[in-house]
Structures are given as C-alpha cells and as structure tokens.
N, CA, C and O atoms as a printed pandas DataFrame, in Angstrom:
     atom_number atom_name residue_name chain_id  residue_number  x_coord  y_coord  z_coord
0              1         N          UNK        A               1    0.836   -1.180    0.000
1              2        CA          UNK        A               1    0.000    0.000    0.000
2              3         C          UNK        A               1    0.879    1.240    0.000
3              4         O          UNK        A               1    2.005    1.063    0.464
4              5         N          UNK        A               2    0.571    2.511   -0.448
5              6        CA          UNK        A               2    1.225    3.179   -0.908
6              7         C          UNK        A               2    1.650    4.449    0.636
7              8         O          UNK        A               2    2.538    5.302    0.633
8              9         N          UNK        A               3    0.725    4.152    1.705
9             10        CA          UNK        A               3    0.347    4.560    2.752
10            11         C          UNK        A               3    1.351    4.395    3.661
11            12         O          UNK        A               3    1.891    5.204    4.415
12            13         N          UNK        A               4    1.578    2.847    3.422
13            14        CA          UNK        A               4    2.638    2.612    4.067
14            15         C          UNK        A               4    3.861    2.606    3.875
15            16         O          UNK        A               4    4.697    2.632    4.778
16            17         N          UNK        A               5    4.179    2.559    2.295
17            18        CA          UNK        A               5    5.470    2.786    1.555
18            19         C          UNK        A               5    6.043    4.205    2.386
19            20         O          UNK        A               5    7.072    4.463    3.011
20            21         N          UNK        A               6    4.769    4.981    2.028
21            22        CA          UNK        A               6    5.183    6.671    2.779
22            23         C          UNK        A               6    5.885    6.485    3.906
23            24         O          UNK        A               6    7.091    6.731    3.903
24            25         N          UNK        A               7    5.184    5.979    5.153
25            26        CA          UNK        A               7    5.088    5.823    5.983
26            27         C          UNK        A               7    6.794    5.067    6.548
27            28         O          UNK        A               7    7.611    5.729    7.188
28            29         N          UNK        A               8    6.976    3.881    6.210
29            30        CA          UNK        A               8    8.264    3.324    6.232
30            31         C          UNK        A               8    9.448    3.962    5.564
31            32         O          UNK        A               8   10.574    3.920    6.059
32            33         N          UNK        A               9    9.127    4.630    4.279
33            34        CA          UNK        A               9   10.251    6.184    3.910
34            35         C          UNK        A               9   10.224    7.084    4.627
35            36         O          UNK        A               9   11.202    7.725    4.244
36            37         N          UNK        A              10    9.704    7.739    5.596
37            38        CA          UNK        A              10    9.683    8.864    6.381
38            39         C          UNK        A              10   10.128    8.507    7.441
39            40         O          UNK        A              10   10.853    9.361    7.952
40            41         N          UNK        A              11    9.876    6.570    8.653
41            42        CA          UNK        A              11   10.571    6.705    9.191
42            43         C          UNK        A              11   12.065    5.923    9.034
43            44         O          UNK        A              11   12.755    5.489    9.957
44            45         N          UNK        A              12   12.349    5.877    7.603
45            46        CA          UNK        A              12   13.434    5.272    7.485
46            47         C          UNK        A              12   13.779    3.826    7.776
47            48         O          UNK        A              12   14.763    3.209    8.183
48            49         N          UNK        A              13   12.336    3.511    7.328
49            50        CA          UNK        A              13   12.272    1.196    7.995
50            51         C          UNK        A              13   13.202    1.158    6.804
51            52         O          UNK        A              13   13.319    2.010    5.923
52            53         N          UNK        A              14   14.056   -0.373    6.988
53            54        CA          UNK        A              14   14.721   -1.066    5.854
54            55         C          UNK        A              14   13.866   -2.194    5.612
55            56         O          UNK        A              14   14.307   -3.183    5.027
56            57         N          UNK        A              15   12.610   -2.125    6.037
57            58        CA          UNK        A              15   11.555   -3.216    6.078
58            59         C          UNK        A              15   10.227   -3.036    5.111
59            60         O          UNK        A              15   10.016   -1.858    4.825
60            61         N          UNK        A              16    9.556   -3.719    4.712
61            62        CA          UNK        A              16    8.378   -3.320    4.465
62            63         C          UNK        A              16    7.094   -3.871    5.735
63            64         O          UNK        A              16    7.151   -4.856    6.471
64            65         N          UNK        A              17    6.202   -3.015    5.646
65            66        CA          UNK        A              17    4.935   -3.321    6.650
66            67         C          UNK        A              17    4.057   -3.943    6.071
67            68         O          UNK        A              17    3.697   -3.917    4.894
68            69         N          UNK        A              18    3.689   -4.548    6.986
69            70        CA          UNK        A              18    1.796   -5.905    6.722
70            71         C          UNK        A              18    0.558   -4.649    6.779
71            72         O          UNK        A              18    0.694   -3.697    7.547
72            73         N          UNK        A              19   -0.333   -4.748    6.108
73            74        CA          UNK        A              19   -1.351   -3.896    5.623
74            75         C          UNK        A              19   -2.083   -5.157    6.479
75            76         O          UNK        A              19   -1.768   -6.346    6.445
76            77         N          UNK        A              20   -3.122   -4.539    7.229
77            78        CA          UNK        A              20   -3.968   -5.974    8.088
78            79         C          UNK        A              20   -5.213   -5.336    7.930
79            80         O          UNK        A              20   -5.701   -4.565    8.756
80            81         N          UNK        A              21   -5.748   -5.682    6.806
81            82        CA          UNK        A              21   -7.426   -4.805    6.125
82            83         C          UNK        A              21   -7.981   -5.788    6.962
83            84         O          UNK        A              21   -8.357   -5.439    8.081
84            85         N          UNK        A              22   -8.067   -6.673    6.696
85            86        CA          UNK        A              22   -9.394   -7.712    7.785
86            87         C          UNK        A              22   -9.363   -7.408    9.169
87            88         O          UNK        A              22  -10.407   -7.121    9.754
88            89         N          UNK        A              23   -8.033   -7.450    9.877
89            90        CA          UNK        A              23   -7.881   -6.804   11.283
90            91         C          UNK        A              23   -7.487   -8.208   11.751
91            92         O          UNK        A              23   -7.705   -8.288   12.959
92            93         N          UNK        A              24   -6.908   -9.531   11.169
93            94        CA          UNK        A              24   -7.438  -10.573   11.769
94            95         C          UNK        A              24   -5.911  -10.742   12.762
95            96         O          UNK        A              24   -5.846  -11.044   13.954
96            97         N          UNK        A              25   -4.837  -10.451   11.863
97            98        CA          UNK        A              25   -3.643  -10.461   12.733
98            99         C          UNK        A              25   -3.702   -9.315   14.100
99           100         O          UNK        A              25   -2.959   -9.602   15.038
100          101         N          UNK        A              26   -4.523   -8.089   14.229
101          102        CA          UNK        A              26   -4.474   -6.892   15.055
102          103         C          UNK        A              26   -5.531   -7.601   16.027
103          104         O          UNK        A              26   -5.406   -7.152   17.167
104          105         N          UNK        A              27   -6.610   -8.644   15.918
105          106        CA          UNK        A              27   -7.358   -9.014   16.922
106          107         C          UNK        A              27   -6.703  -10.205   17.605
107          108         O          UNK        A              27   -6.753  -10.326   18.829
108          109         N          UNK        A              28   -6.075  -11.106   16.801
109          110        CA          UNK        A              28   -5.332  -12.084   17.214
110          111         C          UNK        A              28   -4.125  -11.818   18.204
111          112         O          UNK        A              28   -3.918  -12.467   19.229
112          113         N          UNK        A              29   -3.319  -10.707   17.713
113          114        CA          UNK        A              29   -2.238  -10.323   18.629
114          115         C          UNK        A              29   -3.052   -8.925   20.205
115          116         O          UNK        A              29   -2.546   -8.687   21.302
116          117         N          UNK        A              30   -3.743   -8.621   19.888
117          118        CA          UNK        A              30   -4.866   -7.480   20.960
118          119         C          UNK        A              30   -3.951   -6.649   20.234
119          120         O          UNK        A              30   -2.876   -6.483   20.811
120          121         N          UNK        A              31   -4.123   -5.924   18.817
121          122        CA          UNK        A              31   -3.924   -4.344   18.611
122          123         C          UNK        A              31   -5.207   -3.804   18.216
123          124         O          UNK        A              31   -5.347   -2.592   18.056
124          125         N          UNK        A              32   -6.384   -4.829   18.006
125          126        CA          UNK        A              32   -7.883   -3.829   17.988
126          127         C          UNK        A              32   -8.012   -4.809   18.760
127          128         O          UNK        A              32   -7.269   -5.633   19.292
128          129         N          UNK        A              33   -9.804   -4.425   18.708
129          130        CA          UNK        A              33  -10.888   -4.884   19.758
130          131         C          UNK        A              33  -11.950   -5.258   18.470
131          132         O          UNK        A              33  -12.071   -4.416   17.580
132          133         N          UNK        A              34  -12.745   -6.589   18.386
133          134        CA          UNK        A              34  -14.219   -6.519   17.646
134          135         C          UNK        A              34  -14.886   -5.521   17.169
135          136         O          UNK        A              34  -15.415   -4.742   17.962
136          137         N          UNK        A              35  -14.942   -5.432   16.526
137          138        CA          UNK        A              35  -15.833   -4.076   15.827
138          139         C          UNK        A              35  -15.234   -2.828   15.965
139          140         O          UNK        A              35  -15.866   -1.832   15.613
140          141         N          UNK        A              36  -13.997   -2.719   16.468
141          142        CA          UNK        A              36  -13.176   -1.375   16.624
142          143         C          UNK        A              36  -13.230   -0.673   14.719
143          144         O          UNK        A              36  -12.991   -1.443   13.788
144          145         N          UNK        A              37  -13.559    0.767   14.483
145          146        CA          UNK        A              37  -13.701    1.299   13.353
146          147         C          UNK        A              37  -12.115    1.709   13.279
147          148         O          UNK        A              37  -11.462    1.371   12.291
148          149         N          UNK        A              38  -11.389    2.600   14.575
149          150        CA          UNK        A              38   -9.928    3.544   14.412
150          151         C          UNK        A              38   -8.486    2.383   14.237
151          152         O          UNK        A              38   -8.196    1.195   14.095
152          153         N          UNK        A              39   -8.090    3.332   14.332
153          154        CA          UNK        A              39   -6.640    2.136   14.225
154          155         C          UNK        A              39   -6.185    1.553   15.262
155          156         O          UNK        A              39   -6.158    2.165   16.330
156          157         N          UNK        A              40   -5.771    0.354   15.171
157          158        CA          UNK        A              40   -4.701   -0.166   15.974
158          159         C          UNK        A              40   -3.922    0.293   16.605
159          160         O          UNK        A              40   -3.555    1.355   16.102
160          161         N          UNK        A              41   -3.339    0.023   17.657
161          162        CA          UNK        A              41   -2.673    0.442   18.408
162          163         C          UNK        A              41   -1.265   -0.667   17.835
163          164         O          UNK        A              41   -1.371   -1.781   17.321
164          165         N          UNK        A              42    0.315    0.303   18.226
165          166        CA          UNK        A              42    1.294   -0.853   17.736
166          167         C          UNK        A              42    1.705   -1.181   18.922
167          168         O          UNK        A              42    1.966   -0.582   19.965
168          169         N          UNK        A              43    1.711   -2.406   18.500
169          170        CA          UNK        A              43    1.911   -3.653   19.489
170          171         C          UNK        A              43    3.194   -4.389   19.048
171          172         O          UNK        A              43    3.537   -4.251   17.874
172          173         N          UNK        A              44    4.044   -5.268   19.989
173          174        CA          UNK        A              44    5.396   -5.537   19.857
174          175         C          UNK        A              44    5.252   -7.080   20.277
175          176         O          UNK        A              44    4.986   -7.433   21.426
176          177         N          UNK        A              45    5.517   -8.173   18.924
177          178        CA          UNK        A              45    5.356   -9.380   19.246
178          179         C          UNK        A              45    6.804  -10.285   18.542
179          180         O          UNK        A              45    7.276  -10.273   17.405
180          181         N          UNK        A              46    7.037  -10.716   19.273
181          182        CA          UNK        A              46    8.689  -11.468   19.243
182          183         C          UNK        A              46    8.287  -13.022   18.986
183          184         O          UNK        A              46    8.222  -13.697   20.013
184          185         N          UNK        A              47    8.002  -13.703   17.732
185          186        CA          UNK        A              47    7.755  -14.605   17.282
186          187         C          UNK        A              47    8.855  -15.760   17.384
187          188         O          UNK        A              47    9.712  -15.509   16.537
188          189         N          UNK        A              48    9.225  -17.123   18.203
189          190        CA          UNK        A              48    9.950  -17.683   17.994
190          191         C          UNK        A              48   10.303  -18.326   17.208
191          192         O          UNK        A              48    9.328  -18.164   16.474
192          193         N          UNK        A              49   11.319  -19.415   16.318
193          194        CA          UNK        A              49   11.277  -20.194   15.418
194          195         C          UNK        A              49    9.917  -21.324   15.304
195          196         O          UNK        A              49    9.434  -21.781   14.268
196          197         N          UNK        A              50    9.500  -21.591   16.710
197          198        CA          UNK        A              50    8.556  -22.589   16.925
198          199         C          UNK        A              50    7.206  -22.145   16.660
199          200         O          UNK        A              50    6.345  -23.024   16.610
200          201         N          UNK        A              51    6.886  -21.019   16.492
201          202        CA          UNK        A              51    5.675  -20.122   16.357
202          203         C          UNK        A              51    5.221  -19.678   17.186
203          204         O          UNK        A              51    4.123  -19.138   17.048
204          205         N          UNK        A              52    5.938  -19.711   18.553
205          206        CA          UNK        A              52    4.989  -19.701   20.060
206          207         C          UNK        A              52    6.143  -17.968   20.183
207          208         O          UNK        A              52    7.271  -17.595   19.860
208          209         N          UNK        A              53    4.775  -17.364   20.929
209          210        CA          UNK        A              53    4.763  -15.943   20.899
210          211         C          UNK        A              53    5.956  -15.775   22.393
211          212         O          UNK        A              53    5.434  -16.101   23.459
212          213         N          UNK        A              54    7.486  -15.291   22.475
213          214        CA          UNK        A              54    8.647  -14.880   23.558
214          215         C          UNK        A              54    7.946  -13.536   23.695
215          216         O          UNK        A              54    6.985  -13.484   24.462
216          217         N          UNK        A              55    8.204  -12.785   23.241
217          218        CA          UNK        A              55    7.799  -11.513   24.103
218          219         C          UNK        A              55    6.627  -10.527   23.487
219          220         O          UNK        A              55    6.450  -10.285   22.293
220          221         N          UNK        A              56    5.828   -9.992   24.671
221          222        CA          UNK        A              56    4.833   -9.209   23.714
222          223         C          UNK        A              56    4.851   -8.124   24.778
223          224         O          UNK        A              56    5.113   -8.213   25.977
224          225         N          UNK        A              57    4.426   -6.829   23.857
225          226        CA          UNK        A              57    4.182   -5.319   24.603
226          227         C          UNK        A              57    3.328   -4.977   23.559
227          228         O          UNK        A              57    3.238   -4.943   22.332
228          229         N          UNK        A              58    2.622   -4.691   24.808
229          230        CA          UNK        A              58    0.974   -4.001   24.448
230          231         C          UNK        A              58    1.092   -2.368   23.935
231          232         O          UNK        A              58    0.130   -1.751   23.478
232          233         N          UNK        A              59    2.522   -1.773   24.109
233          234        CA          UNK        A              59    2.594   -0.797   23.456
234          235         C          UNK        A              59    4.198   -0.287   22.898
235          236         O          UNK        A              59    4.955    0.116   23.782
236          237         N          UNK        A              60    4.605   -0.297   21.766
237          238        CA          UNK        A              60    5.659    0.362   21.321
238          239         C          UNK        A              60    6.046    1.709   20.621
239          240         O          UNK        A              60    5.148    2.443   20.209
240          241         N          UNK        A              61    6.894    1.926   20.530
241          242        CA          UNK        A              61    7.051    3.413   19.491
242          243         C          UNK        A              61    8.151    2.809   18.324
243          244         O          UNK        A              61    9.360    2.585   18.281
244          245         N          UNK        A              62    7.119    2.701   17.517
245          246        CA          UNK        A              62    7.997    2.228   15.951
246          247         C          UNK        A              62    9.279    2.271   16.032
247          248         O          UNK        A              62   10.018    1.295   15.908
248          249         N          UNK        A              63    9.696    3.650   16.292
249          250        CA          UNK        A              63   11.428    3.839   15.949
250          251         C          UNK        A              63   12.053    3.085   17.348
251          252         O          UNK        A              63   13.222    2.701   17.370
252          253         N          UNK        A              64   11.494    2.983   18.057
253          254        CA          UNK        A              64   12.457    2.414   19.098
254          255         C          UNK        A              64   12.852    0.711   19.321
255          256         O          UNK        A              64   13.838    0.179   19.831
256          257         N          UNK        A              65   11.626    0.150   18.702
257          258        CA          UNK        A              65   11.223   -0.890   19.018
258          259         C          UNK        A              65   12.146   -2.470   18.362
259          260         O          UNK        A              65   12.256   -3.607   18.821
260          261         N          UNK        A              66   12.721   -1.729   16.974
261          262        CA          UNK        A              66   13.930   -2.490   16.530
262          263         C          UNK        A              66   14.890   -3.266   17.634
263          264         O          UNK        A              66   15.168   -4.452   17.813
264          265         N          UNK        A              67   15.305   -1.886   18.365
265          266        CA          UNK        A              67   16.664   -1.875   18.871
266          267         C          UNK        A              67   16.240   -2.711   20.389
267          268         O          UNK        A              67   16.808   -3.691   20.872
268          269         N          UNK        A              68   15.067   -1.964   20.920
269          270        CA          UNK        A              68   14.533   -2.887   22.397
270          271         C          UNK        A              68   14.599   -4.217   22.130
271          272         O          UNK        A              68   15.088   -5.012   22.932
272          273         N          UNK        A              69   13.985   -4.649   20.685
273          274        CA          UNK        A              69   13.933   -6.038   20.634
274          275         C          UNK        A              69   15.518   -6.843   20.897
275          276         O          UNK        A              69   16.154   -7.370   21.810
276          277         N          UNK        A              70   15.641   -6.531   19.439
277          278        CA          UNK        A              70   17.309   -7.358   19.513
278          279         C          UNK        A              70   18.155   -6.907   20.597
279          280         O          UNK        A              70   19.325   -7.289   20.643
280          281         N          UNK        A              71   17.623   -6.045   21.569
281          282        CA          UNK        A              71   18.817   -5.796   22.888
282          283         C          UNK        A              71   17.827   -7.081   23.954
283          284         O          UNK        A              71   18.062   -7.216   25.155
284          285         N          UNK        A              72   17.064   -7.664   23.427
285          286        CA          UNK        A              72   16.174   -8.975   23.932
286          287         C          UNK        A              72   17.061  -10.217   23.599
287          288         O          UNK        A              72   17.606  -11.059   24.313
288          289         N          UNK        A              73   16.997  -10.003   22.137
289          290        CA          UNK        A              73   17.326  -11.291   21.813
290          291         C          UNK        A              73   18.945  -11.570   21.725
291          292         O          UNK        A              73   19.363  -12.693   21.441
C-alpha cells in the first residue's frame, strides 16, 4: 500500500509493513478490539522459530522498538 510505503520512507524502515485490512492479525495479537472502526494500536510481538509468541508489549514506538527487541534477543 502506498500509505505505508510513505510511511516506512519517512521513518526510514529497511523493512516493508503488513497492511492488516481484515484486522485478523491486530485481533489475534490485541492491537484492535471486535468491531473497533480507528486504528490499531502498535503492538510488539517477538515470534519464535517454533511459532509460540517470547515476548509481547501491548505498546511500542515504531522507531524504538527495533533496537529494544534485539537488545532482547
């Protein structure tokens, strides 16, 4: 999406972002709520090789959240 292209050029990701139109990954991880209309809240989920969820925060700040992680792992 072109929204987010912006979005990851402005804050300088070397990544690209997941567009989650259904919401199904943002209800699954708690960044919406059922029937929530506004956005998500970003949420910080540390996926292991095994699929089972190591660390989660219910709230991050994009630019920081790189570096918190891998000073995790």
């Amino acid at each position: 999406m072109a929204d987010n292209r912006a979005f990851a050029e402005k804050c300088d990701f070397n990544f690209q972002l997941l567009s989650d139109l259904d919401r199904s990954a943002g209800l699954a991880y708690g960044a919406t709520e059922p029937g929530a209309t506004g956005n998500a809240v970003r949420v910080g989920v540390l996926i292991g090789p095994d699929g089972r969820i190591k660390d989660y925060r219910p709230k991050v700040v994009a630019k920081e959240y790189p570096a918190q992680i891998l000073a995790l792992i």
